[in-house]
RODOKE-745266 format. One line per 3 residues: number of its first residue (from 1); their letters; for each residue x, y negated, z negated of N, C-alpha, C, CB. Coordinates in nm, 3 decimals, padded with zeros to 5 digits. Each point is the difference from the previous one (the first is absolute). Glycine has a CB too. Layout:
% residues N
NUM> a> X Y Z X Y Z X Y Z X Y Z ~ ...
END
This chain:
% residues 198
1> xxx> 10.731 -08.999 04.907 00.014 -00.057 00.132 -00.118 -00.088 00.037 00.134 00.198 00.064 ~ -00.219 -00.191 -00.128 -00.134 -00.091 00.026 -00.070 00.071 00.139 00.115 -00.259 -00.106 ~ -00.092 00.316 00.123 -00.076 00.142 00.109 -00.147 -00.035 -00.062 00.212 00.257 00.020
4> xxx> -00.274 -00.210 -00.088 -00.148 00.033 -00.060 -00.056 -00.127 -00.082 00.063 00.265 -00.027 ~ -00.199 -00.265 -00.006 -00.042 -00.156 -00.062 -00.002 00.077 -00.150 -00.186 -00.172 00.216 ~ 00.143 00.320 -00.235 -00.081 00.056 -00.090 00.039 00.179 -00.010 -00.197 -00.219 00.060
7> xxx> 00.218 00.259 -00.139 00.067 00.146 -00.009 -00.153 00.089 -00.081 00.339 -00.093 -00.044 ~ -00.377 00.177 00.073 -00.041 00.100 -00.043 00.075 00.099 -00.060 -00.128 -00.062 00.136 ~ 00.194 00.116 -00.186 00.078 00.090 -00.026 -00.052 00.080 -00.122 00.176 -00.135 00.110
10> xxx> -00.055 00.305 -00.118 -00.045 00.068 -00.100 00.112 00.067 -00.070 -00.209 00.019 00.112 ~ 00.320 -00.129 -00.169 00.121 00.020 -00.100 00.003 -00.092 -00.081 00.127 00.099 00.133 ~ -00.146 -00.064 -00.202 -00.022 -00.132 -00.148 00.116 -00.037 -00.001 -00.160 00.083 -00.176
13> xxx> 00.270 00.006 00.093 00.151 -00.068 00.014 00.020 -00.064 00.092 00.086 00.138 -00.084 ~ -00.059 -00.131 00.165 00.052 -00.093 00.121 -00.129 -00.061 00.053 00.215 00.148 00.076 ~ -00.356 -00.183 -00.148 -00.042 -00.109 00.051 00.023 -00.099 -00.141 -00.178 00.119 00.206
16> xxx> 00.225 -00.097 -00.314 00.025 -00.076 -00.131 00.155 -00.034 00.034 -00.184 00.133 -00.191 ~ 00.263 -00.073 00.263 00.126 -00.051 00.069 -00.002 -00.145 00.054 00.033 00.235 00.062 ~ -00.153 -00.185 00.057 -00.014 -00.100 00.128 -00.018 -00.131 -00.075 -00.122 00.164 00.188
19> xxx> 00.024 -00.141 -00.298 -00.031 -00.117 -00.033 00.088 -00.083 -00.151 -00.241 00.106 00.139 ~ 00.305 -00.006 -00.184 00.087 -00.051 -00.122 00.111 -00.082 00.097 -00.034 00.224 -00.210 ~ 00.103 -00.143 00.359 00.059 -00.146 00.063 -00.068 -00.082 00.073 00.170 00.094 00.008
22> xxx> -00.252 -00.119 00.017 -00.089 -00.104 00.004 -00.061 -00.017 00.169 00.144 -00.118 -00.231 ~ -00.140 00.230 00.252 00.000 00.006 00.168 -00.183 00.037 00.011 00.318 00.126 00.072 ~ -00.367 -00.097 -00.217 -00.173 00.028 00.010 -00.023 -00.030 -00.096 -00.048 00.161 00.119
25> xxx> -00.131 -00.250 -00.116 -00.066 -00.055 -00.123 -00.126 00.044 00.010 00.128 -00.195 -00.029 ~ -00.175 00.175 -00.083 -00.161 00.033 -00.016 -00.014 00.159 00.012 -00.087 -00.238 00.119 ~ 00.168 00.306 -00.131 -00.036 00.155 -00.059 -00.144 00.045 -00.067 00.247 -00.016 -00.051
28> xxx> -00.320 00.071 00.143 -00.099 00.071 -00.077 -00.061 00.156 -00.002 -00.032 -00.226 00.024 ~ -00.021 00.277 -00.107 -00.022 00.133 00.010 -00.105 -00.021 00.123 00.053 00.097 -00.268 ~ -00.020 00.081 00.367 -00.143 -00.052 00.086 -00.100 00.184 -00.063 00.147 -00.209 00.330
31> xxx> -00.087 00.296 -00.322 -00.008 00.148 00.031 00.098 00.083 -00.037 -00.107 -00.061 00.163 ~ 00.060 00.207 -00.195 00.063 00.109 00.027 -00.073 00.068 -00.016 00.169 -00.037 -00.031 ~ -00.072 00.190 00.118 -00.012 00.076 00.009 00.098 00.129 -00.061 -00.122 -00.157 00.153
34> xxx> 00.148 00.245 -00.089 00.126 00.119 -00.048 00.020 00.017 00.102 -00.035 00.122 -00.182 ~ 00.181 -00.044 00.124 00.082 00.106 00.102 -00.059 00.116 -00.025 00.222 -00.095 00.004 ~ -00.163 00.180 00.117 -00.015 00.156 -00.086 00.122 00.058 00.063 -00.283 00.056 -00.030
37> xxx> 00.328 00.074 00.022 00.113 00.019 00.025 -00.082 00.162 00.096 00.203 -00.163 -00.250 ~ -00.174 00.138 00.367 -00.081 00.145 00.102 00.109 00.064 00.040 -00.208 -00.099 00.119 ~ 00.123 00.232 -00.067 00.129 00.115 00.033 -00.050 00.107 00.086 00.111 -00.025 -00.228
40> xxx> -00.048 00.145 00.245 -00.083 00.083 00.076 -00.085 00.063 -00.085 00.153 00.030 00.164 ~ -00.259 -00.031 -00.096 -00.103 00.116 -00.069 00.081 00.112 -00.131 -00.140 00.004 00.284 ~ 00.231 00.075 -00.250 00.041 00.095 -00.014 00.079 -00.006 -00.107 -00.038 00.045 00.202
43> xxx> 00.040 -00.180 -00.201 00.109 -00.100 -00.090 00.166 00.102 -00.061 -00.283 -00.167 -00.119 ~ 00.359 00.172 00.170 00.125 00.061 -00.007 00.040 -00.001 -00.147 00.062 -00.070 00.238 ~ -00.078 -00.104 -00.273 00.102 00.003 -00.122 -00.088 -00.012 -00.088 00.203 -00.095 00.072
46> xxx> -00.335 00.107 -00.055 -00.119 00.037 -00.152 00.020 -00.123 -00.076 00.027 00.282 -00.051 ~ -00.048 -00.390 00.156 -00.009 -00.158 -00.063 -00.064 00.037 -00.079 00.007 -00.166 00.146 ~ -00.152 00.226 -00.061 -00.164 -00.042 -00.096 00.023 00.071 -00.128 -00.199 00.002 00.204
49> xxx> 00.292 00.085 -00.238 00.000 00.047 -00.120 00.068 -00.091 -00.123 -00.008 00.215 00.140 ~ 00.090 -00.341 -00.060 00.050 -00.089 -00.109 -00.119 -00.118 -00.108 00.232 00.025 00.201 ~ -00.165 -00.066 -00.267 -00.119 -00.094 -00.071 00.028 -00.116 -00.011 -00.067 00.144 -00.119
52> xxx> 00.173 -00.210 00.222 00.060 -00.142 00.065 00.089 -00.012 00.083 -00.041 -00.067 -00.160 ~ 00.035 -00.028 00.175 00.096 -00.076 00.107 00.157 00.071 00.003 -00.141 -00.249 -00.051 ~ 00.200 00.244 -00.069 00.096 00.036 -00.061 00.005 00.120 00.083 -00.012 -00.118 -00.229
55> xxx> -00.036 00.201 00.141 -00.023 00.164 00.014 00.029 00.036 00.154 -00.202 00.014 -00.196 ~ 00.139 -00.077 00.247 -00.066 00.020 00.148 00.077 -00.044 00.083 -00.204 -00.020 -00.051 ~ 00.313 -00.043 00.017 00.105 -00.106 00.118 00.118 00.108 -00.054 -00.081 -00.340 00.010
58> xxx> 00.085 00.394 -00.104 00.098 00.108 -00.042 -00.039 00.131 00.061 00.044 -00.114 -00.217 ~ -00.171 00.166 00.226 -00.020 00.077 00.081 00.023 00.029 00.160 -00.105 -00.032 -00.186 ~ 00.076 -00.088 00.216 00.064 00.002 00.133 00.126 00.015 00.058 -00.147 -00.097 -00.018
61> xxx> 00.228 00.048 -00.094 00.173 -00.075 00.039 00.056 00.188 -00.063 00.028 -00.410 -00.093 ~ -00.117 00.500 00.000 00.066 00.088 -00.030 00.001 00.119 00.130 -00.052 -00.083 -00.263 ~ -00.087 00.056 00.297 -00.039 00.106 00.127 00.035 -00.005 00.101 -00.142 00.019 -00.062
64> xxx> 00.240 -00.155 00.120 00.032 -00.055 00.077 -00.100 -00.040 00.126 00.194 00.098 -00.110 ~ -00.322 -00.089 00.070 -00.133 -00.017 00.100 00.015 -00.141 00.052 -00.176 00.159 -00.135 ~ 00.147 -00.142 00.281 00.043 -00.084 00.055 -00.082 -00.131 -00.062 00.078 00.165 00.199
67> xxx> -00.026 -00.324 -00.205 -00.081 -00.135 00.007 00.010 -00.073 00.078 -00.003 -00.001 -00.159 ~ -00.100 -00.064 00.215 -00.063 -00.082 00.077 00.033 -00.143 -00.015 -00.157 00.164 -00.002 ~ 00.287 -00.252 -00.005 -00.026 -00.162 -00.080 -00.025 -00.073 00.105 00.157 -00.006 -00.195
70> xxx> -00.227 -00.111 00.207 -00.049 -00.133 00.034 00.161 -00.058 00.077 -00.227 -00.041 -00.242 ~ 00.305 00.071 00.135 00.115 -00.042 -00.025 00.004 -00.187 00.112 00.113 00.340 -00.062 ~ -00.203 -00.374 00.036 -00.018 -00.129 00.034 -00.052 -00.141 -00.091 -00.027 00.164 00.184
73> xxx> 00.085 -00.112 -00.275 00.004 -00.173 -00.157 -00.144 -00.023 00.014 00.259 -00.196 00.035 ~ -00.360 00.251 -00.008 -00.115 -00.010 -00.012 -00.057 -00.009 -00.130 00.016 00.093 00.191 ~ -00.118 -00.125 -00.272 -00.034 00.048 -00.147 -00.033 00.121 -00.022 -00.067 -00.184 -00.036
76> xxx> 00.062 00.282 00.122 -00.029 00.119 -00.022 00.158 00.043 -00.021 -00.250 00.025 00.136 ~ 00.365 -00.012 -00.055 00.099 00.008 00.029 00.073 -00.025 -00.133 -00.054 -00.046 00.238 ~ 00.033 -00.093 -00.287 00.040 -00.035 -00.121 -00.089 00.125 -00.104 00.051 -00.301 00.080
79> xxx> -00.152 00.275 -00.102 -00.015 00.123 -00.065 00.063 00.115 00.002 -00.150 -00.083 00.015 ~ 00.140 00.124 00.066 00.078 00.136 00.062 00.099 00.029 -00.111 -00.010 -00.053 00.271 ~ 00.104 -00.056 -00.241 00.135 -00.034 -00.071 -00.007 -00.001 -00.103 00.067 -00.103 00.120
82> xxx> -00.171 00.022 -00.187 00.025 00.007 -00.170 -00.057 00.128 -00.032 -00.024 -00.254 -00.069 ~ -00.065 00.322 00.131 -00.035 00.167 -00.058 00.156 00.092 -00.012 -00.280 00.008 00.157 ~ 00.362 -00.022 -00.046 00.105 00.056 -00.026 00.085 -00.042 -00.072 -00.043 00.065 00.148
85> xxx> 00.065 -00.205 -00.161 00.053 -00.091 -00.095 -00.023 00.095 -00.194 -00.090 -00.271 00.227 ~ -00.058 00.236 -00.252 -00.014 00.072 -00.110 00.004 00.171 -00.007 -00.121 -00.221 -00.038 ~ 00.138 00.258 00.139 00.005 00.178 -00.010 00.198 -00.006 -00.001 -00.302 00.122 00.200
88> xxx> 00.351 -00.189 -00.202 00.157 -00.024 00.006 00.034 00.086 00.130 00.059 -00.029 -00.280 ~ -00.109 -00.013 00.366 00.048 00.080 00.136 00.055 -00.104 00.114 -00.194 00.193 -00.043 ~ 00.305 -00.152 00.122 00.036 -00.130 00.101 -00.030 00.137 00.130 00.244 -00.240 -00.150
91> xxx> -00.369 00.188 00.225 -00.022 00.120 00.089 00.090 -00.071 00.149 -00.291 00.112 -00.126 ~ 00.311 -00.203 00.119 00.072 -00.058 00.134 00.120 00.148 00.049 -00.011 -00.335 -00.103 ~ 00.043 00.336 00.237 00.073 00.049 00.039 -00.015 00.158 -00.002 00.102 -00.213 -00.046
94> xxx> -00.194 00.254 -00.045 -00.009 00.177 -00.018 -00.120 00.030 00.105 00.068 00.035 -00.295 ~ -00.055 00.099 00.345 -00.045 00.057 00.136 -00.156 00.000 00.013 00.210 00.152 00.005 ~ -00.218 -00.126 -00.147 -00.188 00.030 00.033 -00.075 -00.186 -00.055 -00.018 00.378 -00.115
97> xxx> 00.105 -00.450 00.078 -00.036 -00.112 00.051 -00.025 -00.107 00.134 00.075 00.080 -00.185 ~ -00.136 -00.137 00.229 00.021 -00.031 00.094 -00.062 -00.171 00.039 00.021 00.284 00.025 ~ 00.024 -00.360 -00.052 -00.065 -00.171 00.063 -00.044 -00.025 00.096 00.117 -00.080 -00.079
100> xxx> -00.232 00.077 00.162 -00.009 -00.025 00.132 -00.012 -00.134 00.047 -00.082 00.198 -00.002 ~ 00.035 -00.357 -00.092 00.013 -00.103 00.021 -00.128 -00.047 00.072 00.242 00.034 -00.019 ~ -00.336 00.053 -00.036 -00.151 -00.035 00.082 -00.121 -00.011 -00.101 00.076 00.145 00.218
103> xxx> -00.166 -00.189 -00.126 -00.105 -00.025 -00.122 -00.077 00.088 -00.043 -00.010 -00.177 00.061 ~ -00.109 00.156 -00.138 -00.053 00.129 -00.105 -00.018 00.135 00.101 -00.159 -00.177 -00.188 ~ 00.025 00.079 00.267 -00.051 00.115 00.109 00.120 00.125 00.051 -00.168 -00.218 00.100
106> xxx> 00.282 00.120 -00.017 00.111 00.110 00.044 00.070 00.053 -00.074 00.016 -00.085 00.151 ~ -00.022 00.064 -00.260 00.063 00.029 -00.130 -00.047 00.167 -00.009 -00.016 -00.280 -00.129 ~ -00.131 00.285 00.087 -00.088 00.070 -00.025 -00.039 00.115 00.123 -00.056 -00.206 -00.160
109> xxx> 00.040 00.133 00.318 00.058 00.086 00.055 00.094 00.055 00.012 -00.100 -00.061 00.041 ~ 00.191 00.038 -00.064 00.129 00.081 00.035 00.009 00.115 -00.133 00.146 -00.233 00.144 ~ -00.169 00.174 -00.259 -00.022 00.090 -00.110 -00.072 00.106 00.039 00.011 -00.163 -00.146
112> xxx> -00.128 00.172 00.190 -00.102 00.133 00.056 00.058 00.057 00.096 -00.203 -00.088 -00.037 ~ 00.265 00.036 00.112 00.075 00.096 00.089 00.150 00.089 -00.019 -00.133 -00.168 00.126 ~ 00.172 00.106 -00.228 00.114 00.070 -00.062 -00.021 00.063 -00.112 00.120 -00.139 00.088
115> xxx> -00.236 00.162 -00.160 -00.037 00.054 -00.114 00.030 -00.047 -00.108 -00.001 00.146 00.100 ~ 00.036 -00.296 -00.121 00.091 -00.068 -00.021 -00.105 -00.085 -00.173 00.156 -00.013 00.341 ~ -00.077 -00.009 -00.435 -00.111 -00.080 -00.124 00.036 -00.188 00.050 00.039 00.237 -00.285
118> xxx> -00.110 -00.268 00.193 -00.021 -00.169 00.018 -00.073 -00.109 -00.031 00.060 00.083 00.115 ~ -00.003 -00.189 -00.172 -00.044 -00.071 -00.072 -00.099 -00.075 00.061 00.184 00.019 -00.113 ~ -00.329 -00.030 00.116 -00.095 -00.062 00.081 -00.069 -00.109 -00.128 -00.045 00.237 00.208
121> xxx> -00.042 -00.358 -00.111 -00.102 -00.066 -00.142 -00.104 00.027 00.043 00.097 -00.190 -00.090 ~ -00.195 00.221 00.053 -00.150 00.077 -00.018 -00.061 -00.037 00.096 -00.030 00.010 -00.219 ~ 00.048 -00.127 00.287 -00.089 -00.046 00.080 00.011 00.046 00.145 -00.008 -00.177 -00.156
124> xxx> 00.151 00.165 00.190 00.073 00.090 00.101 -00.025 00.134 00.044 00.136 -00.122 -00.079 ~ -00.126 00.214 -00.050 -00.061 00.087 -00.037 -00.168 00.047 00.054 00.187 -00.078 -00.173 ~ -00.266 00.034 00.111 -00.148 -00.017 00.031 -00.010 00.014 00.155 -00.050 -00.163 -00.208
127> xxx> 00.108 00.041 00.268 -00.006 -00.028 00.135 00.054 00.142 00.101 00.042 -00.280 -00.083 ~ 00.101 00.328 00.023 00.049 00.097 00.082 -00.046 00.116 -00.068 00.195 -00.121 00.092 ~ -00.277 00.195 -00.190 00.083 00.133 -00.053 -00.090 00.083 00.076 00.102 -00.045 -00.258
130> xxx> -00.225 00.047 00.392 -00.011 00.053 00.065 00.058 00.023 00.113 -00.120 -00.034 -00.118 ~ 00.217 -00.020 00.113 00.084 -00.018 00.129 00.144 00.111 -00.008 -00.091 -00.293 00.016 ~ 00.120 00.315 -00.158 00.104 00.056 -00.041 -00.065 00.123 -00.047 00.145 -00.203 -00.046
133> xxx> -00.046 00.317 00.007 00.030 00.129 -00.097 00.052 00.036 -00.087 -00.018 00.031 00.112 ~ -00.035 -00.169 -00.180 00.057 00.020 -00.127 -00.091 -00.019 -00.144 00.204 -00.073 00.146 ~ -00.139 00.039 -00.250 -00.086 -00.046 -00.092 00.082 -00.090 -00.123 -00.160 00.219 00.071
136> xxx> 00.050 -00.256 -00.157 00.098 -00.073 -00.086 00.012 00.088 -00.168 -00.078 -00.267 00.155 ~ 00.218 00.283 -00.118 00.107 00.096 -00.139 -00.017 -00.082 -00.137 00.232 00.082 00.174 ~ -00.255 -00.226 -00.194 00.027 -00.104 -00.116 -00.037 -00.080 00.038 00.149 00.045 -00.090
139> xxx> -00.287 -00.079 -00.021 -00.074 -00.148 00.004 -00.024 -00.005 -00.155 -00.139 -00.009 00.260 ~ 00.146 -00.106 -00.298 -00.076 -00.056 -00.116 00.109 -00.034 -00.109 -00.223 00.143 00.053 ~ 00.339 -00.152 -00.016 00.149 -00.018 -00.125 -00.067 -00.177 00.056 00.322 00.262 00.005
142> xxx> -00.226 -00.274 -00.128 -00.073 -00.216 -00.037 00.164 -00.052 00.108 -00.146 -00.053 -00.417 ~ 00.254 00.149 00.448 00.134 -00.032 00.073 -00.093 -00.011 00.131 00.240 00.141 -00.135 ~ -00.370 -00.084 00.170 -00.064 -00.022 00.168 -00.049 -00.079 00.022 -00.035 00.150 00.039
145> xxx> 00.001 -00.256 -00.158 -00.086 -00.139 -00.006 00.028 -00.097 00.126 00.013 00.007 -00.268 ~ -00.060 -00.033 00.360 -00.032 -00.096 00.078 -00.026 -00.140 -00.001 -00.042 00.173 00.034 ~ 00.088 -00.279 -00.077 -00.062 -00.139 -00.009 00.052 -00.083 00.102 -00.027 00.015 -00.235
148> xxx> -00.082 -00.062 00.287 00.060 -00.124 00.107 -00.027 -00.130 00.000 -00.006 00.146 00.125 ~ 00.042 -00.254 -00.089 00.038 -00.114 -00.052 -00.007 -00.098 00.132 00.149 00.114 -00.207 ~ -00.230 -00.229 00.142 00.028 -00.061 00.159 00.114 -00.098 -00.063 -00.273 00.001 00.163
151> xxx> 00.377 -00.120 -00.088 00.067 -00.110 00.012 00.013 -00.081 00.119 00.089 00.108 -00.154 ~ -00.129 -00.255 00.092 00.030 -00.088 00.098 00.176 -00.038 -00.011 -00.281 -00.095 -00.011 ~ 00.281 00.079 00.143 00.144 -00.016 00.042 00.042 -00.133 -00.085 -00.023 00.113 00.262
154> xxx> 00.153 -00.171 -00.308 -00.008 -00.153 -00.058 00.065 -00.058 00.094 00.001 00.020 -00.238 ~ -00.090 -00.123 00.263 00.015 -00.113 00.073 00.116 -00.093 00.045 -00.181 00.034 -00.097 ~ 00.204 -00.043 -00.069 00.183 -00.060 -00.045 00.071 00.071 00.035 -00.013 -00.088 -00.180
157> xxx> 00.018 00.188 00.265 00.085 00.059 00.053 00.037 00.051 00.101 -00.029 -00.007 -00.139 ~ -00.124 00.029 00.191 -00.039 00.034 00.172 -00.065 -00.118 00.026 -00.045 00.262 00.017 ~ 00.049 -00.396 00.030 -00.125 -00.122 -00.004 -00.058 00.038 00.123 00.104 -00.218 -00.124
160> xxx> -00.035 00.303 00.219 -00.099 00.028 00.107 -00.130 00.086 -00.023 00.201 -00.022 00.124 ~ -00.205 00.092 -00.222 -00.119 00.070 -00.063 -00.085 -00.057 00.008 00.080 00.090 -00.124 ~ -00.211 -00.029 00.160 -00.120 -00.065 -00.024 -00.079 00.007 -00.142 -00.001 00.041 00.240
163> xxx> 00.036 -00.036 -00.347 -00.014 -00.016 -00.069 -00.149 00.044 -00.096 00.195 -00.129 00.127 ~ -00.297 00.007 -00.096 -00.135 -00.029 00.007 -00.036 00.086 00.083 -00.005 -00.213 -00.050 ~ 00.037 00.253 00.153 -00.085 00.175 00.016 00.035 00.105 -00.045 -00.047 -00.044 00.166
166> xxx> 00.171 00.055 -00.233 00.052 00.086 -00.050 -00.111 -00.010 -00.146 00.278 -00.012 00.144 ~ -00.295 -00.088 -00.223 -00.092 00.009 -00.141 -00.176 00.042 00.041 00.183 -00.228 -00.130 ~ -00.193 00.176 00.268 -00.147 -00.007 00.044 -00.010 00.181 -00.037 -00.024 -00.248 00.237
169> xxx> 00.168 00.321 -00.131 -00.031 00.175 00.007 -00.035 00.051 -00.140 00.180 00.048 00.193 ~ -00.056 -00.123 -00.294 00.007 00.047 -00.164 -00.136 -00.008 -00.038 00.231 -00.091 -00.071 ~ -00.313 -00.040 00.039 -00.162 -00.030 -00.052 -00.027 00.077 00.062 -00.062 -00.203 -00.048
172> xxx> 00.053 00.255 00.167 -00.133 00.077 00.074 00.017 00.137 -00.072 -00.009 -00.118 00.267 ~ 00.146 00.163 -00.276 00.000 00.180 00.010 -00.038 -00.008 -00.166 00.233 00.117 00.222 ~ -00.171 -00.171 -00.308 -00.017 -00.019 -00.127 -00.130 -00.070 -00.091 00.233 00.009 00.076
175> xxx> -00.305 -00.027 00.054 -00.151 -00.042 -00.015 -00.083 00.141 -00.034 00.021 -00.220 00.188 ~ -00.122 00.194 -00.254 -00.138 00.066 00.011 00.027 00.076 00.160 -00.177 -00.211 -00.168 ~ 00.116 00.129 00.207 -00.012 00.056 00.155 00.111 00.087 00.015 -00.105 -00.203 00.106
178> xxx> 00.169 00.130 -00.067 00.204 00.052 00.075 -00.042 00.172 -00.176 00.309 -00.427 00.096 ~ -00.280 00.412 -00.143 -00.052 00.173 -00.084 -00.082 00.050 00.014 00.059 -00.024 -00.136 ~ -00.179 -00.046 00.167 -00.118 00.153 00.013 00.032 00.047 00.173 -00.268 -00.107 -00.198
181> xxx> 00.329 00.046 00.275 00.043 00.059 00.119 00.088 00.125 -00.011 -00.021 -00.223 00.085 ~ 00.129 00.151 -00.174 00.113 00.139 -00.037 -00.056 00.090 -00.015 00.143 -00.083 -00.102 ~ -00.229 00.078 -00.065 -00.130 00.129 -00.033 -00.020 00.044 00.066 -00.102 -00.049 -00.103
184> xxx> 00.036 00.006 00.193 -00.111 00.093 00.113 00.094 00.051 00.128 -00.243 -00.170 -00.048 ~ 00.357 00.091 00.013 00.046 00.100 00.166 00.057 00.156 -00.014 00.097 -00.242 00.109 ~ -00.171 00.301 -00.018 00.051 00.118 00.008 -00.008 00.097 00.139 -00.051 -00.040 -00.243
187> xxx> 00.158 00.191 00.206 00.022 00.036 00.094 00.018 00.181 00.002 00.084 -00.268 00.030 ~ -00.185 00.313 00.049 -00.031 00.137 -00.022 -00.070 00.033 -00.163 00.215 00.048 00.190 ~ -00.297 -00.137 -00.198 -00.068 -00.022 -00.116 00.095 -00.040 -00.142 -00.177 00.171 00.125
190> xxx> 00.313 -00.202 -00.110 00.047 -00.032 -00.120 00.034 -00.106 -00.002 00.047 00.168 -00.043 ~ -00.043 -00.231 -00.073 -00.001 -00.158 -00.004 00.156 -00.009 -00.025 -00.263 -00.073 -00.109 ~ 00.331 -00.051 00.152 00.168 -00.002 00.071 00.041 -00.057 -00.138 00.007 -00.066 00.307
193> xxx> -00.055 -00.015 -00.339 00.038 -00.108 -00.111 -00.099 -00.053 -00.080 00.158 -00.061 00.134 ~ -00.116 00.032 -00.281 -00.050 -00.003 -00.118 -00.054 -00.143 -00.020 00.153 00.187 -00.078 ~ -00.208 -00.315 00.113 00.030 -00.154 -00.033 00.063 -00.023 -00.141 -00.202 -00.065 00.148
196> xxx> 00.299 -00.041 -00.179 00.132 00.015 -00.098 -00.023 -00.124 -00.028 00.184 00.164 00.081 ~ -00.269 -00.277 00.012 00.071 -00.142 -00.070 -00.067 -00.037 -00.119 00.059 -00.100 00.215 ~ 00.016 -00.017 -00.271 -00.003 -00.010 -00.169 -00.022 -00.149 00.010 00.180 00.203 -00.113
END
């Protein structure tokens, strides 16, 4: 729609989509981070006892413990999906699933208040997990990998785009500079994101 000059985003597929039809150019790595997959303390369905993604999205769907989704096409959301995707599970429509169509934060609240597991990215995480009662069941499968990507919008297609500030944002974040900022930012002493560009 030509809405935005410049996308930040964090779904590779569908940012190699955006731009294979030609609606974004100049793709570059900027960062990542991870998911982790949190739950109650008490953890019902003994995620933390699995040794992936797999394991652990089967654990849930067997225990019927309640989940928490984004369920808002977000890149987390999309994630979400392909974890169940590869555990061969279609959790839509079953009871202890549940979509609320909101973002991480309310996501995450609502998860702590229902005792509820959920797919968070680390940084989110960091920021809230004193806020919540919970903890995180599964971190460190290479399926939690995080990469984000900046794109300028193409021009030839949106000409109302601004274009040239859209490349000015790309050089900066993908600069020296624009990365040792990423590096260093942090929150409740943990650092959010990894610098990625190449």
């Amino acid at each position: 729609r030509g809405d935005a000059d410049v996308l930040l985003v964090h779904s590779r597929k569908a940012e190699d989509e955006f731009v294979e039809q030609g609606y974004g150019v100049n793709r570059r790595d900027v960062m990542y981070n991870f998911f982790f997959l949190v739950g109650p303390k008490d953890d019902p369905a003994k995620v933390a006892e699995t040794k992936d993604a797999v394991a652990a999205m089967n654990a849930i769907a067997e225990s019927k413990s309640t989940f928490i989704s984004r369920g808002d096409e977000s890149g987390t959301h999309k994630k979400e999906k392909d974890l169940w995707k590869l555990a061969n599970i279609e959790p839509q429509g079953k009871e202890w699933y549940k979509e609320v169509g909101q973002g991480m934060g309310a996501t995450l609240t609502m998860a702590n208040e229902e005792g509820a597991y959920t797919l968070v990215d680390s940084g989110t995480w960091y920021a809230y997990q004193d806020k919540v009662n919970m903890k995180i069941v599964l971190e460190g499968d290479p399926a939690l990998f995080n990469p984000y990507g900046v794109i300028a919008v193409n021009p030839e297609k949106h000409p109302n785009v601004a274009y040239n500030a859209a490349m000015a944002f790309i050089e900066f974040i993908t600069s020296e500079e624009g990365q040792k900022i990423i590096g260093e930012y942090k929150k409740n002493g943990y650092q959010l994101f990894v610098p990625d560009a190449k």
